[in-house]
N, C-alpha and C positions, 0 to 999 in steps of 0.2 A: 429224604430221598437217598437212596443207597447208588453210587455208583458204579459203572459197572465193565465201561473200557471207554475209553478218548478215541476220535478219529482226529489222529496228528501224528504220521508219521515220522520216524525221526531216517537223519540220515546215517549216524553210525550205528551197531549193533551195542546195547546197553549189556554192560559187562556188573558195574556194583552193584544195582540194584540185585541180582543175582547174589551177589557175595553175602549183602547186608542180609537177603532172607535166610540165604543158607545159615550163616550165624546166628542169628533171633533164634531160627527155629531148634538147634541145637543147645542154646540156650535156655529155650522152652521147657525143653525135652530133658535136662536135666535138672529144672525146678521140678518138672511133672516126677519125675522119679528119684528126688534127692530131698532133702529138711527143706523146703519152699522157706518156710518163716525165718529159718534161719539166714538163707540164701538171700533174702529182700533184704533182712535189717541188716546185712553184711555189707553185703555190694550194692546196697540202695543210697540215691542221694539224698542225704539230712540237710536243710538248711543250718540249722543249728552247729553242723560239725566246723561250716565256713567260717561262723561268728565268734568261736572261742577253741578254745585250746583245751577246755573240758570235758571233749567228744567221749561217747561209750567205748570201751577198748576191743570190743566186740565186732566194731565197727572197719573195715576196709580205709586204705588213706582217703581223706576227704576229699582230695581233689580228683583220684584217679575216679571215686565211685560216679562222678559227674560223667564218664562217659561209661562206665559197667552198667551205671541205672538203665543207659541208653537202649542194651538190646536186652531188657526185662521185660517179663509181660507180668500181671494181675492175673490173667484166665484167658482162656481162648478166646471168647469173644473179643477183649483186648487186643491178643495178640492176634486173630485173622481181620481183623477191621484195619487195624495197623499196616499189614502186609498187604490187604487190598488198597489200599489208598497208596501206596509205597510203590504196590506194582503197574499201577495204572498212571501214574504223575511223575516217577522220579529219571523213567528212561528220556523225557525231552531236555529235563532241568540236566541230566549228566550228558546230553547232544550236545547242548549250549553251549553251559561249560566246560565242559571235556572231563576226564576223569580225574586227574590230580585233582583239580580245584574245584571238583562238585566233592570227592570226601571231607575236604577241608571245608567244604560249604556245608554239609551235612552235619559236621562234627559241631561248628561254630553253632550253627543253626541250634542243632540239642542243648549248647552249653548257654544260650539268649534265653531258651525257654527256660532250663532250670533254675536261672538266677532271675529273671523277671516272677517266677513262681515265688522263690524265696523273699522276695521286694514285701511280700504279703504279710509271712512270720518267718522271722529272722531266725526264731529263737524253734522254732519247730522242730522235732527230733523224731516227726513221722518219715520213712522211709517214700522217696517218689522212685518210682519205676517207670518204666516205656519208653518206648521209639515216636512217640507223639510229637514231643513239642519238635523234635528234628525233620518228619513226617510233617510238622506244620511249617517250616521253615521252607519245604518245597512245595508245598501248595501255596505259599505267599509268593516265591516265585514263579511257579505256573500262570496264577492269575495275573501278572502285571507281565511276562512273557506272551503269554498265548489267548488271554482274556477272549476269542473268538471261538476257538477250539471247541465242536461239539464235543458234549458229554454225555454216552447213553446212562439212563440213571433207571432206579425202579423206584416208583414213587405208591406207596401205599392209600390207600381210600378207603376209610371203612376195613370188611374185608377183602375188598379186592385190590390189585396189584397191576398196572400197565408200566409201558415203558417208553421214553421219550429222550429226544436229543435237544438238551442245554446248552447253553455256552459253556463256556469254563467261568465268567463272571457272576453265575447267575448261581451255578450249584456251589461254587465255591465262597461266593458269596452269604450264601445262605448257610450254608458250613459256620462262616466266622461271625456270622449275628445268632445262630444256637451257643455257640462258643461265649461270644459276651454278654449273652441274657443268662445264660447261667453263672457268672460274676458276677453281675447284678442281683440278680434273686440271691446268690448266697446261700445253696445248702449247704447247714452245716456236716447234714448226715450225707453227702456225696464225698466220695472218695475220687475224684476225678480231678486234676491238675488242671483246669481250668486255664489258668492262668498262664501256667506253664504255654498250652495249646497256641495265645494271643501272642505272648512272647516270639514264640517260635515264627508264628505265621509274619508279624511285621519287622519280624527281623531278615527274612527271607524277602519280604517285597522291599525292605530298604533297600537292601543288598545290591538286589535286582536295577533298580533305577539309581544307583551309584556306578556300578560296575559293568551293566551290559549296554547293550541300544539296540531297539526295534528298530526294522527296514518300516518304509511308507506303510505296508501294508498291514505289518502288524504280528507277522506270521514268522518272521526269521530273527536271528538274533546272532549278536556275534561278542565279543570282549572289547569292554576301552580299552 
């Protein structure tokens, strides 16, 4: 099911979500018309580079590239799947928390996925890229904020396509058991951070029921 907008309005006007596409996409836009391969294994996160002091020199500083991976994309599809999930879920998570502390939510969030990725091979010296596992980090906190929240989706059948209103537990949910059935299965010919995605997601609903609280109803949230 592909989503498609939330009816959840929020109450202030969403400023980073704004900023973060405008970045990505500039960053897009200069893999699309620059050495791409060069640009990934530069500024991509290596687990391997964290683990030793043997890094490629080819290589970007190890810890900076943990947040350069961040606004990288693989290919379009990547990078607009990204930015719709981004644009649809991150303006309530930045109502919540307000802005300082949703970037720093955002940021922490990408750096959960990338090292719970690396938990995997330490010693890995494939480049990871994308705004995912940070993008998953607010979809954890969506569903344990707004778990009620219609979601229009388009859900495909065969060849035809309708359209319907979910919760946010149910598409989001269904989101994070595609996510860890492909962990499970284990391809090895998928080039997809898997793991990185899980990371992110329960690091964001930890977060979530550490640091916020629902009203009775379910629908509002404020900071401990």
């Amino acid at each position: 099911m592909i989503p498609i907008k939330d009816d959840n309005p929020t109450r202030r006007k969403s400023i980073l979500r704004f900023i973060i596409i405008i970045i990505c996409s500039i960053v897009f836009f200069i893999q699309l018309n620059g050495d791409n391969y060069y640009l990934i294994n530069f500024y991509g996160y290596k687990p391997a580079s964290l683990t030793t002091t043997d890094y490629q020199f080819d290589t970007f500083n190890p810890i900076l590239t943990i947040f350069t991976s961040m606004f990288m994309h693989g290919g379009w599809l990547h990078f607009l799947g990204n930015m719709l999930y981004l644009w649809i879920f991150s303006d309530n998570i930045e109502d919540a928390l307000g802005k300082k502390k949703f970037i720093i939510f955002y940021l922490l969030s990408g750096i959960a996925a990338a090292l719970f990725q690396s938990i995997g091979d330490l010693d890995s010296n494939i480049p990871m890229i994308g705004a995912s596992g940070a993008i998953a980090g607010v979809l954890g906190a969506y569903v344990y904020l707004y778990p009620k929240a219609k979601i229009l989706v388009i859900v495909p059948l065969l060849i035809f396509f309708f359209s319907v209103r979910l919760p946010a537990i149910m598409v989001l949910g269904f989101w994070f058991f595609i996510q860890f059935i492909n962990v499970i299965i284990g391809d090895q010919n998928s080039n997809v951070a898997w793991m990185a995605h899980i990371g992110g997601f329960v690091f964001g609903l930890i977060y979530c029921v550490l640091f916020t609280k629902k009203n009775k109803k379910g629908n509002s949230v404020f900071l401990k």
